[in-house]
Short mmCIF file of the C-alpha atoms (twelve columns), coordinates in Angstrom:
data_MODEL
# 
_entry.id   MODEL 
# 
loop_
_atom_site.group_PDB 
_atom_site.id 
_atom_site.type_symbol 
_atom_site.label_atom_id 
_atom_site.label_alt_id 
_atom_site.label_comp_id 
_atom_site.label_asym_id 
_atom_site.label_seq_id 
_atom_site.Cartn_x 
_atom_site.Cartn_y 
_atom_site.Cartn_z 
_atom_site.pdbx_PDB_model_num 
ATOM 1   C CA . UNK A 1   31.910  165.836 70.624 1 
ATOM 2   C CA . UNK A 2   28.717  166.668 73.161 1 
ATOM 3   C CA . UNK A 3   28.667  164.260 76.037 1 
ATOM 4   C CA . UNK A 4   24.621  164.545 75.770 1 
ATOM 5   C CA . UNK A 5   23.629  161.013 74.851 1 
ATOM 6   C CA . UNK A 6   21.281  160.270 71.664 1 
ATOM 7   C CA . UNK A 7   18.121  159.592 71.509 1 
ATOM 8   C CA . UNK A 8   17.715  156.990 69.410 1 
ATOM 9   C CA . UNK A 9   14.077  156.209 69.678 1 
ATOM 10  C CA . UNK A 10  13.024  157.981 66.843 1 
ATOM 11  C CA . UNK A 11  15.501  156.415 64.265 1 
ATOM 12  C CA . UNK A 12  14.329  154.217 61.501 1 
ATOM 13  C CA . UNK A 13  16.085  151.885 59.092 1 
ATOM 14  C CA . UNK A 14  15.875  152.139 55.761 1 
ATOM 15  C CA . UNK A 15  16.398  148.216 55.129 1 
ATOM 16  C CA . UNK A 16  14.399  145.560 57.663 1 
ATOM 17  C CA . UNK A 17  16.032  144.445 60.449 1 
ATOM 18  C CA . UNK A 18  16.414  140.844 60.422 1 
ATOM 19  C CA . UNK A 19  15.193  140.524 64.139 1 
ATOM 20  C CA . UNK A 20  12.352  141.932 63.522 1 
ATOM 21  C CA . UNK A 21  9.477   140.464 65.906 1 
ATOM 22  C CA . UNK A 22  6.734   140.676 63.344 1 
ATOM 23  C CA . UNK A 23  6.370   140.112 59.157 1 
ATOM 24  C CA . UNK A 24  7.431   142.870 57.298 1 
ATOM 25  C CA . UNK A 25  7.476   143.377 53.598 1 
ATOM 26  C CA . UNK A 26  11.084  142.352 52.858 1 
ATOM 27  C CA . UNK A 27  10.105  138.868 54.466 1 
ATOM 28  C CA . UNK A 28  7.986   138.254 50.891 1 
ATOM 29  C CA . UNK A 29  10.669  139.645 48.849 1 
ATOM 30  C CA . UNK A 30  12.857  136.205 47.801 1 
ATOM 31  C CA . UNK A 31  15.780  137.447 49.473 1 
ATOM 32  C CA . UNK A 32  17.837  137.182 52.690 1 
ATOM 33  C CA . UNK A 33  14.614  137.787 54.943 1 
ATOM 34  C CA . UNK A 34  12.380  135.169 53.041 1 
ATOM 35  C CA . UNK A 35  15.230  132.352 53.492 1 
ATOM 36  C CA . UNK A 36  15.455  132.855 56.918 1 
ATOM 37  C CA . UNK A 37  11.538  132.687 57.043 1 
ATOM 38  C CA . UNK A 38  11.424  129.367 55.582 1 
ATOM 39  C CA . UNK A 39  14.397  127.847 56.961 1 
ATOM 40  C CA . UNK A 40  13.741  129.245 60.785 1 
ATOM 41  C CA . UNK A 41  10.449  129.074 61.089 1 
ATOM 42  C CA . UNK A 42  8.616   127.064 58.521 1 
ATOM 43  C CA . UNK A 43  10.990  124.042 57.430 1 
ATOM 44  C CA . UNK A 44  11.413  123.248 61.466 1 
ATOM 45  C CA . UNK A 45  7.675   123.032 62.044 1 
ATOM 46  C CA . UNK A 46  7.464   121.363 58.976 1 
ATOM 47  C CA . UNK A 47  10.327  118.769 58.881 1 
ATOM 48  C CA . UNK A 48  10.703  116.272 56.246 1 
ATOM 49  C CA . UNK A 49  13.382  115.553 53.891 1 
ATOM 50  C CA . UNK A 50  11.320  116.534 50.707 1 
ATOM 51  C CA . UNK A 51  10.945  120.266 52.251 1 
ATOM 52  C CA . UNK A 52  14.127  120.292 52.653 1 
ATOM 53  C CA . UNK A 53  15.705  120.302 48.841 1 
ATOM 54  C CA . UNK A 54  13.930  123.799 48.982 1 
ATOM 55  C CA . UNK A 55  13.752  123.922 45.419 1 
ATOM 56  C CA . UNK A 56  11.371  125.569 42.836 1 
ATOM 57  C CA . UNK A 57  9.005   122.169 43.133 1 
ATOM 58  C CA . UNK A 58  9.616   119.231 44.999 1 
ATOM 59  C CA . UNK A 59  10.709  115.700 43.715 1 
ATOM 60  C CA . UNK A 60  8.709   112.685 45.008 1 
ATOM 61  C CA . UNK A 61  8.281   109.415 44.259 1 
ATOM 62  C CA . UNK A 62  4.375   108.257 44.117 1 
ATOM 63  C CA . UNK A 63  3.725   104.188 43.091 1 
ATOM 64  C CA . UNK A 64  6.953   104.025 41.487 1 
ATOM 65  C CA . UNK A 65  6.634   107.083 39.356 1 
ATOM 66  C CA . UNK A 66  8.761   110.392 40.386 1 
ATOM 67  C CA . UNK A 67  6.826   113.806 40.327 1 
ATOM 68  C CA . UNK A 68  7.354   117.460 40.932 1 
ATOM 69  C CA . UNK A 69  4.938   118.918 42.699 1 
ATOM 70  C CA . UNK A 70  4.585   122.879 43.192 1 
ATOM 71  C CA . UNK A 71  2.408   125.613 44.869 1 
ATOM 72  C CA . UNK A 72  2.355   128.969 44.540 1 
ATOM 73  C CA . UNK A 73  0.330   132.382 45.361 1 
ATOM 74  C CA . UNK A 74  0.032   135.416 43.190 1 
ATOM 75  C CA . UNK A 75  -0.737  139.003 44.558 1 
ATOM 76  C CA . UNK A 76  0.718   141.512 42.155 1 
ATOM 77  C CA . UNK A 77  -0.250  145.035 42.071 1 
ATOM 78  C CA . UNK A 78  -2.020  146.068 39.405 1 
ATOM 79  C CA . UNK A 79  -3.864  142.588 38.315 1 
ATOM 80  C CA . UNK A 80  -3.337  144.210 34.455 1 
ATOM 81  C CA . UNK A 81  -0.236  145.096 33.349 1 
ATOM 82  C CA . UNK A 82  1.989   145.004 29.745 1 
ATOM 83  C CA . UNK A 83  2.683   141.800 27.989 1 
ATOM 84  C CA . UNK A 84  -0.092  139.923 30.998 1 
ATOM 85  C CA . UNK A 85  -2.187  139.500 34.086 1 
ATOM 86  C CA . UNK A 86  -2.480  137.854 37.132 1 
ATOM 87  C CA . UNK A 87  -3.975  135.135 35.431 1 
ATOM 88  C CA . UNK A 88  -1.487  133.842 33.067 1 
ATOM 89  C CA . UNK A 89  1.337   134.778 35.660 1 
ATOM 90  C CA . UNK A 90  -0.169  132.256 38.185 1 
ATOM 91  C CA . UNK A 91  -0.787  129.549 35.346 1 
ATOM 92  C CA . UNK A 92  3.235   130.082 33.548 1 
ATOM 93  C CA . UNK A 93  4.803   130.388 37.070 1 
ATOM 94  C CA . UNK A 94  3.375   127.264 38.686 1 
ATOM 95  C CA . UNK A 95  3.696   125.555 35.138 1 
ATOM 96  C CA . UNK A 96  8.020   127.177 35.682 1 
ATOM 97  C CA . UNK A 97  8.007   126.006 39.005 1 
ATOM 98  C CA . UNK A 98  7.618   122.183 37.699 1 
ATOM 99  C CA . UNK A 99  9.962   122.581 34.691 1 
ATOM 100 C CA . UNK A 100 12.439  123.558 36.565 1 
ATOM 101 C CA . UNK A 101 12.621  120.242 38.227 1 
ATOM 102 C CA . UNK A 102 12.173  118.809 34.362 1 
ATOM 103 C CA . UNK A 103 8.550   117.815 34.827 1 
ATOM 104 C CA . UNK A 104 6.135   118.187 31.955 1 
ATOM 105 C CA . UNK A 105 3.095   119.825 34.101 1 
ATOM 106 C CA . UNK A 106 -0.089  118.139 33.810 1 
ATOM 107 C CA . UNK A 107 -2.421  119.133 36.564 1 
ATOM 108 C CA . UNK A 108 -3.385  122.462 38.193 1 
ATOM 109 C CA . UNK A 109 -5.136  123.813 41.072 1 
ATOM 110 C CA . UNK A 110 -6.374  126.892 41.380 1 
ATOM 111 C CA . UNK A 111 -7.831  129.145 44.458 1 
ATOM 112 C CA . UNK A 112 -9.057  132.676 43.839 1 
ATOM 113 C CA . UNK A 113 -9.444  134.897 47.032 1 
ATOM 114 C CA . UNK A 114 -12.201 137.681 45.787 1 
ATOM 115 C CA . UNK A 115 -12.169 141.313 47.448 1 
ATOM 116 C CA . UNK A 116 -15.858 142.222 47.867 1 
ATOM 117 C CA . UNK A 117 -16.647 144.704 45.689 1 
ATOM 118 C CA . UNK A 118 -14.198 143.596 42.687 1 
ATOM 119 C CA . UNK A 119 -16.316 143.478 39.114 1 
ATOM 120 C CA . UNK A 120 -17.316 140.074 37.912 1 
ATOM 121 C CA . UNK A 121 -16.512 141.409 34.616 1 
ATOM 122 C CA . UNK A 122 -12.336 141.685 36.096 1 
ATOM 123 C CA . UNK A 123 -12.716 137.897 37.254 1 
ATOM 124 C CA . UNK A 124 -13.980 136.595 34.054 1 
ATOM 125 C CA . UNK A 125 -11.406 138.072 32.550 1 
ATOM 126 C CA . UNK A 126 -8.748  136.896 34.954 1 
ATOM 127 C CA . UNK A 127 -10.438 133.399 34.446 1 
ATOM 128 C CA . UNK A 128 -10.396 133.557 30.672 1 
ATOM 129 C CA . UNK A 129 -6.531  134.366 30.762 1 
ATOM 130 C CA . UNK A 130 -5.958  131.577 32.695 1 
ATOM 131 C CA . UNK A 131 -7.818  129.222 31.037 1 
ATOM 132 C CA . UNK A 132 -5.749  130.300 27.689 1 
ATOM 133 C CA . UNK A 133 -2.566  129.784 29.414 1 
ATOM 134 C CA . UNK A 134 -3.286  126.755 30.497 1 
ATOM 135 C CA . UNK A 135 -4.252  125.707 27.428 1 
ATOM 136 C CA . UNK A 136 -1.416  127.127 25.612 1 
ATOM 137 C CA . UNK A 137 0.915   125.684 28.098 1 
ATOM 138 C CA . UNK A 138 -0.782  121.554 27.659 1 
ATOM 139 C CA . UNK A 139 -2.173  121.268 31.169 1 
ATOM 140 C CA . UNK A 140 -5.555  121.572 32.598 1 
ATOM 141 C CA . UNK A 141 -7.159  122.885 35.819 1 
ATOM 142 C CA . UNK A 142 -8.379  120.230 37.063 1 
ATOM 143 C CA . UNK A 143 -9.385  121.389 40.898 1 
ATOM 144 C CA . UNK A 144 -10.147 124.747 42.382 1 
ATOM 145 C CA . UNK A 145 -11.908 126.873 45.356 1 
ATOM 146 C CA . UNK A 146 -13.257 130.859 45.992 1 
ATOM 147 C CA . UNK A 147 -13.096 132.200 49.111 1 
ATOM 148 C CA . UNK A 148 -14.248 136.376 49.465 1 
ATOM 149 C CA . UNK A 149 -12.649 138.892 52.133 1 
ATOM 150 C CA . UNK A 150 -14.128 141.720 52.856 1 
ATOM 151 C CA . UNK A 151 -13.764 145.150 51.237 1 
ATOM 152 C CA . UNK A 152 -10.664 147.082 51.819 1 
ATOM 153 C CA . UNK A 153 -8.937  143.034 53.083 1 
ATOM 154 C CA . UNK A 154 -7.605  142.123 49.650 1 
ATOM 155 C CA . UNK A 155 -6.295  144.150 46.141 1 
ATOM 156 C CA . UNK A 156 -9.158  142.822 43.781 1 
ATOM 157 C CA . UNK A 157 -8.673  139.604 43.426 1 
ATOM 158 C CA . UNK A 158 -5.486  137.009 44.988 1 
ATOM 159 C CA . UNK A 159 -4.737  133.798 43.699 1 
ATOM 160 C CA . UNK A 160 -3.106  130.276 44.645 1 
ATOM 161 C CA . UNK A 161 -1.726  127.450 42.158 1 
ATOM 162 C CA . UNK A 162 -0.697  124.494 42.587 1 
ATOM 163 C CA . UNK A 163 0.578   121.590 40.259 1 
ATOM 164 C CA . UNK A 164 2.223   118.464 39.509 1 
ATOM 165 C CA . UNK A 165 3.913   117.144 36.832 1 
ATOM 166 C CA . UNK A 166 5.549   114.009 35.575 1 
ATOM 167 C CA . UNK A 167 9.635   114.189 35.722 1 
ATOM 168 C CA . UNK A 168 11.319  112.172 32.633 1 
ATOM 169 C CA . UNK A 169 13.727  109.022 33.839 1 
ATOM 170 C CA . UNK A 170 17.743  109.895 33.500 1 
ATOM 171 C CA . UNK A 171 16.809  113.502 34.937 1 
ATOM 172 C CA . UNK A 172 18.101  115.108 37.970 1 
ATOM 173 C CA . UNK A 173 18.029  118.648 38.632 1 
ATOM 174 C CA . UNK A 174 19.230  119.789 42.220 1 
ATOM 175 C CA . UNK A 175 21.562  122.186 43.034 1 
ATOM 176 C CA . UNK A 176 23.541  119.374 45.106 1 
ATOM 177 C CA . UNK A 177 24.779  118.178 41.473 1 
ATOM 178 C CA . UNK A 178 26.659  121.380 40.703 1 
ATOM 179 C CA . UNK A 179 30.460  121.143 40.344 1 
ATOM 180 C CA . UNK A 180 33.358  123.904 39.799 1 
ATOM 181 C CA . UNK A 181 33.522  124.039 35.967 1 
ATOM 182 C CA . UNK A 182 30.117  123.994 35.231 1 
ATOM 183 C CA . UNK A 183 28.675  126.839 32.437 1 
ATOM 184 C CA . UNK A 184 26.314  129.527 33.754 1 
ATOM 185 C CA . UNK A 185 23.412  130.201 31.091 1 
ATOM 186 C CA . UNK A 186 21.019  132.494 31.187 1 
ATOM 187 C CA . UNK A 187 17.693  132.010 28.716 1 
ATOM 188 C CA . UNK A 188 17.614  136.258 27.744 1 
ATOM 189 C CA . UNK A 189 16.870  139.435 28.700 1 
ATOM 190 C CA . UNK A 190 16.714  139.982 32.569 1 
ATOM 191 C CA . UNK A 191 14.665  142.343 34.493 1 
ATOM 192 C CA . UNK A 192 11.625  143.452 32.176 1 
ATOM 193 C CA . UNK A 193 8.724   141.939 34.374 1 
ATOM 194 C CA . UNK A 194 9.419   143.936 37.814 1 
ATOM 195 C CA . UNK A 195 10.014  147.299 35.892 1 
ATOM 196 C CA . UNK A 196 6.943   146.509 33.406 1 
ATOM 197 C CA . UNK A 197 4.903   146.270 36.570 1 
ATOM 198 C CA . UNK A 198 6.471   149.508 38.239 1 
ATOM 199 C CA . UNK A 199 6.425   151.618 35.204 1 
ATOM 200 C CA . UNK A 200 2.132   150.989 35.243 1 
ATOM 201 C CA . UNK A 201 1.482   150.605 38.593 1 
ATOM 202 C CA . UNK A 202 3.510   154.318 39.292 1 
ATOM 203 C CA . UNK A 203 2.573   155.564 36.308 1 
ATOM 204 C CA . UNK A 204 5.951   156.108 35.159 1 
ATOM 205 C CA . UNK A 205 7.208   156.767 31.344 1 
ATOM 206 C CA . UNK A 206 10.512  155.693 30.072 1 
ATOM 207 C CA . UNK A 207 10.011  156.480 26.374 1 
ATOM 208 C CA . UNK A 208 9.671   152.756 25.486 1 
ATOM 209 C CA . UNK A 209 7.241   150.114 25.948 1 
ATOM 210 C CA . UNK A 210 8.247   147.691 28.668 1 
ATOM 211 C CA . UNK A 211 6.557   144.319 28.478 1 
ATOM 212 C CA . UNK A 212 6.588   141.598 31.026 1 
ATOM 213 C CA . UNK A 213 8.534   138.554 29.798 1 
ATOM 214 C CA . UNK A 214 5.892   136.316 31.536 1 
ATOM 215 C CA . UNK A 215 6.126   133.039 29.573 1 
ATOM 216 C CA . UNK A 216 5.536   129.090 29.890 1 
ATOM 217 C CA . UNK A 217 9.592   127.950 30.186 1 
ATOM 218 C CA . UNK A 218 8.195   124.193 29.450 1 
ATOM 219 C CA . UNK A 219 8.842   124.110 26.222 1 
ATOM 220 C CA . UNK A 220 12.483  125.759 25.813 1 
ATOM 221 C CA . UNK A 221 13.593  122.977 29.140 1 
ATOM 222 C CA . UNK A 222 12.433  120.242 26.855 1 
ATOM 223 C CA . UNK A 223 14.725  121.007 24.225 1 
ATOM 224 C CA . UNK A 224 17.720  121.711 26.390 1 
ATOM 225 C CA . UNK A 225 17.055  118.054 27.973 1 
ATOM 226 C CA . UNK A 226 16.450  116.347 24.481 1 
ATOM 227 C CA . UNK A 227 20.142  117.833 23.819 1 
ATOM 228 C CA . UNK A 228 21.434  116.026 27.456 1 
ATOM 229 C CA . UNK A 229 19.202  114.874 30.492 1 
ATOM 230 C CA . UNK A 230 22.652  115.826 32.260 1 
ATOM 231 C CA . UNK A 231 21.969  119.469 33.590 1 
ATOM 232 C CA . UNK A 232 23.111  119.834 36.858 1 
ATOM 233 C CA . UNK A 233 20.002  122.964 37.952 1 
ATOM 234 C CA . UNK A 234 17.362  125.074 36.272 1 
ATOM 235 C CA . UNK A 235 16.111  128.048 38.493 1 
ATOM 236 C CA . UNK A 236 13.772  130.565 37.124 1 
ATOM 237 C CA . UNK A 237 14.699  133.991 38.395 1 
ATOM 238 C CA . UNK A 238 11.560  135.427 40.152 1 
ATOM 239 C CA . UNK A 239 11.411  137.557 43.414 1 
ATOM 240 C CA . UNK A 240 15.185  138.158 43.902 1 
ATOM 241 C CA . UNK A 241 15.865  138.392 40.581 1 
ATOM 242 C CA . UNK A 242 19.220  136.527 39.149 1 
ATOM 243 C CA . UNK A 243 21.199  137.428 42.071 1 
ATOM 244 C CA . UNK A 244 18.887  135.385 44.347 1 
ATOM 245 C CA . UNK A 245 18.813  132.573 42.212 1 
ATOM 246 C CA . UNK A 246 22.602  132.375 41.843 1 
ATOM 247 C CA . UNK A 247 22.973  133.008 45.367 1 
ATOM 248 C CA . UNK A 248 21.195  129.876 46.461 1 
ATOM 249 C CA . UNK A 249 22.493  127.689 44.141 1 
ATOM 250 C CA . UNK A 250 25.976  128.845 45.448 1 
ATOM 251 C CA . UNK A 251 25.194  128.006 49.045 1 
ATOM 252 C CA . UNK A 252 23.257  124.676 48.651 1 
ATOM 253 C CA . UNK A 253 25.998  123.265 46.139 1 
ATOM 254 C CA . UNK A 254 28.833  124.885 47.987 1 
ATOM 255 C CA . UNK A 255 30.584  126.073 44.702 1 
ATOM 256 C CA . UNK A 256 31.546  129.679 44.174 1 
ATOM 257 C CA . UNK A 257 30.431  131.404 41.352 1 
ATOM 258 C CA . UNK A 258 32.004  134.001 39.245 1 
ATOM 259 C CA . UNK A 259 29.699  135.928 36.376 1 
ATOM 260 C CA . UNK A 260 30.916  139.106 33.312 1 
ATOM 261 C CA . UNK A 261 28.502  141.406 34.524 1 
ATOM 262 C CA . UNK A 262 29.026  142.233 30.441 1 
ATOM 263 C CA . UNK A 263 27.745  139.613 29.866 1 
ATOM 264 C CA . UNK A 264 24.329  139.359 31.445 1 
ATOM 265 C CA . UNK A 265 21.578  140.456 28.563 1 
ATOM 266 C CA . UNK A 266 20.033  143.560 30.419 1 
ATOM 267 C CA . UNK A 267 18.028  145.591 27.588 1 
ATOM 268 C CA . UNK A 268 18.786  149.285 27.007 1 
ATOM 269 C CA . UNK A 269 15.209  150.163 28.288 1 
ATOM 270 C CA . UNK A 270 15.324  147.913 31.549 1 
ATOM 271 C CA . UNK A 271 18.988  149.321 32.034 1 
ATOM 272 C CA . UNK A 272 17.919  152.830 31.871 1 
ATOM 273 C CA . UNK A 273 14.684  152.389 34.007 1 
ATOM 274 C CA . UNK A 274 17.161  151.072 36.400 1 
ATOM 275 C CA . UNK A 275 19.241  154.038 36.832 1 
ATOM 276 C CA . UNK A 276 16.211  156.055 37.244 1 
ATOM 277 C CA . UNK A 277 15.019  154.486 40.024 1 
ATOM 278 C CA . UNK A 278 18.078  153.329 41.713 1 
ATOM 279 C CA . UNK A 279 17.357  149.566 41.168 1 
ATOM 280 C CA . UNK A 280 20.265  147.004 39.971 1 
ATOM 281 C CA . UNK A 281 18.919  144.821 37.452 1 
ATOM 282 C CA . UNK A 282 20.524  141.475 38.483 1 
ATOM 283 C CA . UNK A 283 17.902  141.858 41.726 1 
ATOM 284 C CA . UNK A 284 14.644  142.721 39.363 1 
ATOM 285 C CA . UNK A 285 11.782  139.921 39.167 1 
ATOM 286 C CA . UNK A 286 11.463  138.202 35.988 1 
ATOM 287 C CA . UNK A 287 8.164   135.851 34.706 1 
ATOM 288 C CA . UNK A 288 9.956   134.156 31.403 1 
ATOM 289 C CA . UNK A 289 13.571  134.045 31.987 1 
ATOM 290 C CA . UNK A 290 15.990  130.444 33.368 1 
ATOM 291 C CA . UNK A 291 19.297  130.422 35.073 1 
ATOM 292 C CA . UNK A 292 21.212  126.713 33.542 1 
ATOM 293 C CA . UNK A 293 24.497  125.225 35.218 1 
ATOM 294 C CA . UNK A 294 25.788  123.008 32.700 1 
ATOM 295 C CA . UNK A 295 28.524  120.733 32.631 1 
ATOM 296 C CA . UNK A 296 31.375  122.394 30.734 1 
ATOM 297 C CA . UNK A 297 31.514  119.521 27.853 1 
ATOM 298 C CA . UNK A 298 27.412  119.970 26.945 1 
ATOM 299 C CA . UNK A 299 27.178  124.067 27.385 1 
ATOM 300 C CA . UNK A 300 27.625  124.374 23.219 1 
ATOM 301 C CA . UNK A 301 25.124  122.450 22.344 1 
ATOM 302 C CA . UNK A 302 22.737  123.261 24.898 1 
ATOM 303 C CA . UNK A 303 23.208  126.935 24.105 1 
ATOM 304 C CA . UNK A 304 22.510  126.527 20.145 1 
ATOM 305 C CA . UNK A 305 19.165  124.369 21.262 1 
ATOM 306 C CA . UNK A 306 18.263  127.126 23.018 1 
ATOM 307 C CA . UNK A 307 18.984  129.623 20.692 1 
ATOM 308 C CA . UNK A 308 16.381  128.461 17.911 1 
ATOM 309 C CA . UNK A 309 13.760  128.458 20.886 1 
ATOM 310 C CA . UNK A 310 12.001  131.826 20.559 1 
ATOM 311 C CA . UNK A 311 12.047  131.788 23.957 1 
ATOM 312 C CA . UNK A 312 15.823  131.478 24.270 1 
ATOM 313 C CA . UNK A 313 16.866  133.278 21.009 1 
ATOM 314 C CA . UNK A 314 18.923  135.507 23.446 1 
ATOM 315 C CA . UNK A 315 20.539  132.809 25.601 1 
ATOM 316 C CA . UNK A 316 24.055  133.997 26.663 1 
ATOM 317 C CA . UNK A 317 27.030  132.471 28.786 1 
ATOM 318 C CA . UNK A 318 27.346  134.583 31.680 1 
ATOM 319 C CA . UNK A 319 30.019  132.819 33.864 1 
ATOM 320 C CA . UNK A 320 30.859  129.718 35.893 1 
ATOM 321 C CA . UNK A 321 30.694  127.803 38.888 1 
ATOM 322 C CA . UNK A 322 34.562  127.506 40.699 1 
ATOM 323 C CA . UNK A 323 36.295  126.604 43.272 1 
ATOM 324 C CA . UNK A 324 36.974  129.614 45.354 1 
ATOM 325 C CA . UNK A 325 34.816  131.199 47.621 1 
ATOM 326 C CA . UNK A 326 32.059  128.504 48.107 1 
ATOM 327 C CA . UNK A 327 28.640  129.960 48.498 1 
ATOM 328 C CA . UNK A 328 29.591  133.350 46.912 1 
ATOM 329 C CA . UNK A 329 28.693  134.879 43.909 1 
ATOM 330 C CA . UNK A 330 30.869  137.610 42.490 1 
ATOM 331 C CA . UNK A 331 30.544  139.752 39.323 1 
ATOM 332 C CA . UNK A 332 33.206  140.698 37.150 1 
ATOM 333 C CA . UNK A 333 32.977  144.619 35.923 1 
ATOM 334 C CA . UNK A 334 33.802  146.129 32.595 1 
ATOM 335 C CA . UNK A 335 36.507  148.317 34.631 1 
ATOM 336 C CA . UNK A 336 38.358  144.722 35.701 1 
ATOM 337 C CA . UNK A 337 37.267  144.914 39.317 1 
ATOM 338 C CA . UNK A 338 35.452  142.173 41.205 1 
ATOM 339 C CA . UNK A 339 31.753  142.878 43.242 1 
ATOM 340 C CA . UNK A 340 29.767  140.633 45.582 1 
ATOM 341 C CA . UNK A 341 26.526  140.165 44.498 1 
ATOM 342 C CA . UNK A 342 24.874  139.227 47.752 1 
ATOM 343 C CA . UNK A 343 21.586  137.664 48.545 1 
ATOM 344 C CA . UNK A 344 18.986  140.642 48.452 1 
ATOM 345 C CA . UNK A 345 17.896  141.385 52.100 1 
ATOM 346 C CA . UNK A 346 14.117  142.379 51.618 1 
ATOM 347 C CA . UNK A 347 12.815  143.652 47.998 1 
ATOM 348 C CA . UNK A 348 13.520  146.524 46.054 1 
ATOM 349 C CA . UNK A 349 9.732   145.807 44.330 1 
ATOM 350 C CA . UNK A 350 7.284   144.769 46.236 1 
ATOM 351 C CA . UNK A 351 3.936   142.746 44.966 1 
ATOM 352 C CA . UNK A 352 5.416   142.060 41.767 1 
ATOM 353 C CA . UNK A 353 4.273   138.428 41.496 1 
# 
C-alpha cells in the first residue's frame, strides 16, 4: 500500500449525509432524514404535546368535541400523470391524512402557489379536479389563497391543503395503542403511484399501463370501524412507502414487527418496473393504499369488510406486531431468511407527491 495520503476532497456520497449543514433532497423524502428534520429542528421550536403524537393529523379537543386536523403541500413532477393530477392528489391526501385518525373530513383549505408563465387553461383544470374530488370525497373547500413566484421559482403550479374533520366517540388511533399480537393489514396493491409518476415524468415504457392508486381512503376506514372502533393505527403509506410507515409505528409503539415479504400485494408490473430501476417496492410512494394493526381477535372480520370495499378488494395479512426486537421491522423471504427493512434514509423518488 502507497504511503501517499488521499485526497479526499473530491469524493461524493451517493446517499445524504445526515450532518449535512443545509436541506437536501432526501430531507423531503419521508425517511430517516425527514424524521430527524421534524424531530430536531421543527418539533423543538415548536413544542407542544399535540405536535408531538407526530401522526398523519393531529387529535384535539375543541368545545368538547375531538377533531383531526391536517395540512399538507403537494409539488409533484409532472402536475398530469396516469390515473390523476395534482389536484385530486392534494384533495384525497389531506382528506387520508384525517381518516387515518378516523375523522370524517369536512372542511378544506386550499393555497395554490402559481409559476408566472403557467396557462390559466392548466389551473382551471387543476381547479376543476379538485373541486370533483372534493365533491366525490363529501367535503367542501371552504377557504383558500394564490400567491405567484416568478418564472423559473416554481414547476407550474404548487399547492397546500389543509383540513379538519370530526373523529367518531369510542375511536382511538395512535400508534401508542399497538401491542405484540396485533394483525398487520395492508388495503392492496403497493407501489403503483411513485412508478406511475416515474414511468411519465422519464418517459419510460414497461409494456403495461401503470396507474396511480390515488384514492379517497374515507370510505373503506368507515367500514373497517363500523366492524370495531377498536383498531389500534391506520397509516397511509406515502413518501417512504410501507417500510416508512411500518418503521414508525415500530418505534413510537415500541413493538417489533415481523412481515412475509410473500405476502405483501406488489403487482407484476410495479414488481418488474422495480427491478428495472433498482427500486424496492416496500419504499415506493403510494396515493390509495392503508397500513391496519389490528387486534388479533377482530383481524377476520375487519379483513372481509374490507374486502367487499372496491377499494380494499385486495386487502391481505402481511404479518404482525411481536415482542422481539422493539422498534424493528424485519421481512421474512421466500428463501426462509430474515431482512431488516430499515427506515429509508433520503428518497429513491423524488417530487412524487
Amino acid at each position: 500500500m502507497s504511503d501517499t495520503a488521499l485526497d479526499i476532497t473530491g469524493w461524493t456520497c451517493p446517499a445524504p449525509l445526515r450532518d449535512r449543514p443545509r436541506v437536501v433532497m432526501g430531507h423531503g423524502g419521508g425517511g430517516a432524514l425527514s424524521a430527524e428534520l421534524v424531530q430536531h429542528l421543527f418539533a423543538p421550536a415548536f413544542g407542544g404535546d399535540v405536535l408531538a403524537q407526530l401522526g398523519d393529523s393531529a387529535a384535539v379537543s375543541l368545545g368538547g368535541v375531538r377533531l383531526a386536523f391536517s395540512t399538507d403541500s403537494y409539488v409533484v413532477r409532472p402536475l398530469f400523470f396516469p390515473g390523476g393530477c395534482i389536484g385530486d392528489l392534494a384533495v384525497n391526501g389531506t382528506v387520508n391524512d384525517l381518516a387515518m385518525s378516523g375523522a370524517r373530513a369536512a372542511y378544506l383549505s386550499c393555497g395554490f402557489i402559481l409559476e408566472e408563465g403557467v396557462e390559466m387553461s392548466v389551473v382551471a383544470r387543476v381547479a376543476e379536479a379538485m373541486g370533483a374530488a372534493a365533491r366525490a370525497a363529501g367535503v367542501e373547500v371552504a377557504t383558500g389563497d394564490t400567491k405567484v413566484v416568478e418564472a423559473g421559482r416554481g414547476d407550474g403550479i404548487y399547492l397546500n391543503t389543509a383540513g379538519i374533520g370530526i373523529i367518531p366517540d369510542g375511536v382511538d388511533l395512535r400508534p401508542q395503542r399497538v401491542v405484540p399480537g396485533d394483525v398487520v393489514i395492508v388495503s392492496g396493491e403497493i407501489g403503483l403511484h411513485g412508478v406511475a409518476i416515474m414511468s411519465v415524468r422519464e418517459g419510460l415504457e414497461f409494456g403495461v399501463d401503470i396507474r396511480s392508486d390515488c384514492a379517497d381512503l374515507g370510505g373503506l376506514v368507515r367500514i373497517m370501524l363500523a366492524v370495531t372502533p377498536d383498531l389500534h393505527v391506520l397509516r397511509d403509506p406515502t413518501r417512504g412507502g410501507l417500510a416508512a410507515s411500518l418503521n414508525e409505528i415500530a418505534a413510537a409503539s415500541g413493538t417489533g414487527v415481523v412481515i412475509q415479504e410473500g405476502r405483501v400485494p406488489v403487482p407484476a408490473a410495479v414488481a418488474n418496473a422495480c427491478a428495472i430501476l433498482g427500486l424496492d417496492p416496500l419504499y415506493v410512494a403510494n396515493e390509495g393504499k392503508l397500513v391496519a394493526f389490528v387486534p388479533r381477535e377482530h383481524a377476520d372480520a375487519v379483513l372481509d369488510a374490507m374486502r367487499a370495499h372496491p377499494l380494499g378488494r385486495h386487502a391481505t395479512v402481511i404479518g404482525e406486531a411481536v415482542d422481539a426486537h422493539p422498534g424493528l421491522v424485519v421481512a421474512r423471504t421466500a428463501l426462509g431468511g430474515t431482512r431488516v427493512v430499515d427506515l429509508p434514509i433520503g428518497e429513491q423518488l423524488p417530487r412524487i407527491c
